[in-house]
C-alpha positions in Angstrom: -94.2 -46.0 113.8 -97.2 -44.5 115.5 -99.2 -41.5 114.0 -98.1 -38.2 115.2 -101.4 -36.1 115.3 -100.8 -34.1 119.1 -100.5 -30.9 119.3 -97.3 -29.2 119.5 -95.6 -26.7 121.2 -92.7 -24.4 120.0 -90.1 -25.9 122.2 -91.1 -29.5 121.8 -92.5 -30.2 118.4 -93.6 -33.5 117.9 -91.4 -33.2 114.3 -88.5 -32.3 116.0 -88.9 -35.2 118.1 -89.5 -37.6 115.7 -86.5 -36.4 113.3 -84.1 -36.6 116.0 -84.9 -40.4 116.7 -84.6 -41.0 113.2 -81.3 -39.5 113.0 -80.3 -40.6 116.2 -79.1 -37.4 117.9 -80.2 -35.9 121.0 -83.0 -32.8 121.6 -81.4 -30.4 123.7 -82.8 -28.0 125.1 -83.1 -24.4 124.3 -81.7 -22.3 126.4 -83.5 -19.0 125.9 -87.3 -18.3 126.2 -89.4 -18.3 123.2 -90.1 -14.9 123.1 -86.3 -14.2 123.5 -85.3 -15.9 120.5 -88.3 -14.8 118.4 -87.6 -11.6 119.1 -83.9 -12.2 117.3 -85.9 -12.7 114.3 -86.8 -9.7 114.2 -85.7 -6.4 112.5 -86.6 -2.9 113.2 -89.5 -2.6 110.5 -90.8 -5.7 111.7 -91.0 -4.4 115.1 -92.7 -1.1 113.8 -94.9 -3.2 111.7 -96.3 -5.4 115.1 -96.5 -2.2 116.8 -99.0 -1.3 114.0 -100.7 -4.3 114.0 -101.2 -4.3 118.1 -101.8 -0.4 118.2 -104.7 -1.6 116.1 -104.0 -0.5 112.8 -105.2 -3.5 110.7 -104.2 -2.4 107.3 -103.0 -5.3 106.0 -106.1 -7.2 106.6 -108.4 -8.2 103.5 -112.3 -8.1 104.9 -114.1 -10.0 102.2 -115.5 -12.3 104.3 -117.9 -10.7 106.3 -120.9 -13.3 106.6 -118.3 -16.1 107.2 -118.9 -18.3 110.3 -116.6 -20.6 112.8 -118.4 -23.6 111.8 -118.0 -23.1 107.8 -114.6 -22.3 108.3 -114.1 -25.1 110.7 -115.6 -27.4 107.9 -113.1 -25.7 105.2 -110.0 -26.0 107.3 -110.8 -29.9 108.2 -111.8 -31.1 104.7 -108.0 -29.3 103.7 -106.3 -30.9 106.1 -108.3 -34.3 105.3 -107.2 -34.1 101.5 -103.6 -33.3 102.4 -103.4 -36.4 104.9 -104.8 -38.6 102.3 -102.1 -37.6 100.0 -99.3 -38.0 102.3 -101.0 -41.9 102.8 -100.7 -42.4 99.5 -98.2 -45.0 98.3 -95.7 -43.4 95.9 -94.2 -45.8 92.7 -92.8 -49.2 94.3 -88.7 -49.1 94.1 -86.6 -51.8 95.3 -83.7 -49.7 94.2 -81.6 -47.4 96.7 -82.4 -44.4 94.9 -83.1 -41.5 97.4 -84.2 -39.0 94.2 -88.1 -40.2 93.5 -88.8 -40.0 97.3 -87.1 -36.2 97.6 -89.2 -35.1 94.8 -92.1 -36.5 96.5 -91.1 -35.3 99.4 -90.7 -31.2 98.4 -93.6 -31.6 96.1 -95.7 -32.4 99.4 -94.8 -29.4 101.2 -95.7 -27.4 98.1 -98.7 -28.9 99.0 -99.1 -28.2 102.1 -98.0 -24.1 101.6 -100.4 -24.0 98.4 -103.4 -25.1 100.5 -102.7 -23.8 104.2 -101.7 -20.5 103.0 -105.6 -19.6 101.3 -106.7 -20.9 104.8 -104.7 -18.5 106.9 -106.4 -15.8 104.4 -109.6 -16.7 104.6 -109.6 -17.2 108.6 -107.7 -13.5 109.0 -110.9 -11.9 106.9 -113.2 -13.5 109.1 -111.3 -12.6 112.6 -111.7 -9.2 110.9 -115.1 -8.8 110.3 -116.0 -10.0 113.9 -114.3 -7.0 116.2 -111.8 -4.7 116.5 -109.6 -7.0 119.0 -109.7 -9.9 116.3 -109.0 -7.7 113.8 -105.8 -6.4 115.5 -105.2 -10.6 116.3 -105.4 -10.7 112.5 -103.1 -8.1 111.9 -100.3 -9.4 114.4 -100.8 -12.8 112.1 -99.8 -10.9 109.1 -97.1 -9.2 110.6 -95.9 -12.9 112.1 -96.1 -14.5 108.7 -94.3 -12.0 107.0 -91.0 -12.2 109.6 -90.9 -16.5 110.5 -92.2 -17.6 106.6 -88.9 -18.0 105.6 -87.6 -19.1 108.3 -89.9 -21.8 108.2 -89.5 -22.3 104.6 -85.5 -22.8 105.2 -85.8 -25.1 108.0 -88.7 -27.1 106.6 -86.5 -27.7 103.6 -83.9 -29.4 105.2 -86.0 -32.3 106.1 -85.7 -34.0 102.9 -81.8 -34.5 103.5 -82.4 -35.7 107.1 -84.3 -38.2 105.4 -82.0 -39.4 102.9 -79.3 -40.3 105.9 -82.1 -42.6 107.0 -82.9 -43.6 104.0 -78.6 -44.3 103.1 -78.7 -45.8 106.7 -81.4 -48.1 106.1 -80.2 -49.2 102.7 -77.2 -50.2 104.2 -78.4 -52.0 107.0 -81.1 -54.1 105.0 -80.5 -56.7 103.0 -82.6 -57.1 100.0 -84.8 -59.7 98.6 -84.7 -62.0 96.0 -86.6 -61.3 92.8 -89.5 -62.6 92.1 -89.9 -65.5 89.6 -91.2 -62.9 87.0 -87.6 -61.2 87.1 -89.4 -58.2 88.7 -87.6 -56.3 91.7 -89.8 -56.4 94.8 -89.4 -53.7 97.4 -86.6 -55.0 100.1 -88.2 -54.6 103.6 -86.2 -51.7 105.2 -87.9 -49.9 101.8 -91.0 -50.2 103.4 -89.9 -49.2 107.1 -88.7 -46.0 105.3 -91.9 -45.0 103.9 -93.8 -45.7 106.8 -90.9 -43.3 108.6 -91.5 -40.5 105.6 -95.1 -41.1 106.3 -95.2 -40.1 109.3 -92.6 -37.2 109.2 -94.9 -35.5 106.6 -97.6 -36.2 108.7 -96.1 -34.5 111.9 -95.1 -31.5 109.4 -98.7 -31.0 108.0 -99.2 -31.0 112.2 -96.6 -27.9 112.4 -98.0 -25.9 109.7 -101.7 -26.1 111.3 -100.7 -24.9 114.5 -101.2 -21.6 113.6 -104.5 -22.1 111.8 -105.8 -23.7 114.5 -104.5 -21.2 116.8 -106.6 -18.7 114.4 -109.8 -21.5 114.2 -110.0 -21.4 118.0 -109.8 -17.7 118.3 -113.1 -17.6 116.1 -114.7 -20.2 117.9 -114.1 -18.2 120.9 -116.1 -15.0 119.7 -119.1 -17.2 117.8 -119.5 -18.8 121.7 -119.5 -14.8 123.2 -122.2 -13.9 120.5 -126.1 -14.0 121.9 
């Protein structure tokens, strides 16, 4: 299975994608605009609170950061994402057993990953949208506001790819047929074990591509304002 490293869009995310060939069902289509169905999502003090946040009232936004730069931040987010990828290539304990359980817990303990680390990013990138201008501080406001109403949302969705994953695995482990032990007595992982991981593999990977969508969406914005700067 190829490395899923493209960018995404809302409607058409590469993880979607991937999950639904793995599972075998369809992608259909949505059929309401983005901004129709986010707006579903949400509730009146949410709207108030992006009313807020556009009007220019960026409260809610820390300014500690004020000498940070594009490029040091750039750095930051790259050598996070770097670390996490290397994790996710990491080879968990060899199995040649049909248990799913070892592979969920490595699984969910991934994504905690992945929120422990991105989240400090998102932080650090609002402060230093905010100490640049009053338009990227409003930016980093909506941000807040943003993260506040789809975070569980995301969290709830996100955590439902384990159990997608343990069909494949079931279907795999039914499909496959395992190999015989090696002359030591020691169970060697069966093949379709290995097809698997490479599959989880690259799910995570196309996940850890989701979540930095919206920190590169914030990277890009800074970059934007260092190029305006004499």
């Amino acid at each position: 299975m190829a490395h899923v490293s493209q960018r995404t869009v809302f409607n058409g995310s590469a993880l979607v994608r991937l999950l639904s060939r793995l599972a075998d069902t369809g992608v259909r289509e949505p059929t309401q605009a983005t901004a129709d169905r986010l707006s579903q999502w949400f509730g009146w003090t949410d709207a108030i609170s992006l009313s807020a946040a556009l009007d220019g009232v960026p409260a809610a936004v820390s300014s500690c950061l004020r000498a940070s730069s594009a490029s040091a931040e750039e750095r930051e987010c790259a050598r996070a994402k770097s670390a996490l990828a290397h994790a996710i290539a990491e080879d968990g304990p060899a199995s040649a057993t049909a248990d799913f359980a070892p592979l969920r817990r490595r699984y969910l303990a991934l994504q905690q990953a992945m929120e422990a680390g991105i989240g400090p990013l998102r932080g650090r990138l609002r402060a230093a949208l905010a100490a640049k201008s009053p338009s990227l501080a409003r930016l980093a406001a909506v941000d807040v506001v943003m993260e506040q109403v789809l975070a569980a949302r995301e969290h709830s969705l996100l955590a439902g790819v384990p159990a997608l994953l343990e069909k494949h695995f079931n279907r795999l482990s039914r499909d496959g047929a395992a190999t015989a032990p090696e002359p030591s007595g020691e169970p060697q992982p069966v093949e379709w074990m290995h097809v698997f991981r490479k599959d989880m593999k690259s799910v995570l990977l196309a996940e850890l591509d989701l979540r930095f969508q919206t920190i590169e969406g914030l990277l890009e914005a800074l970059r934007m304002r260092q190029t305006r700067v004499p």
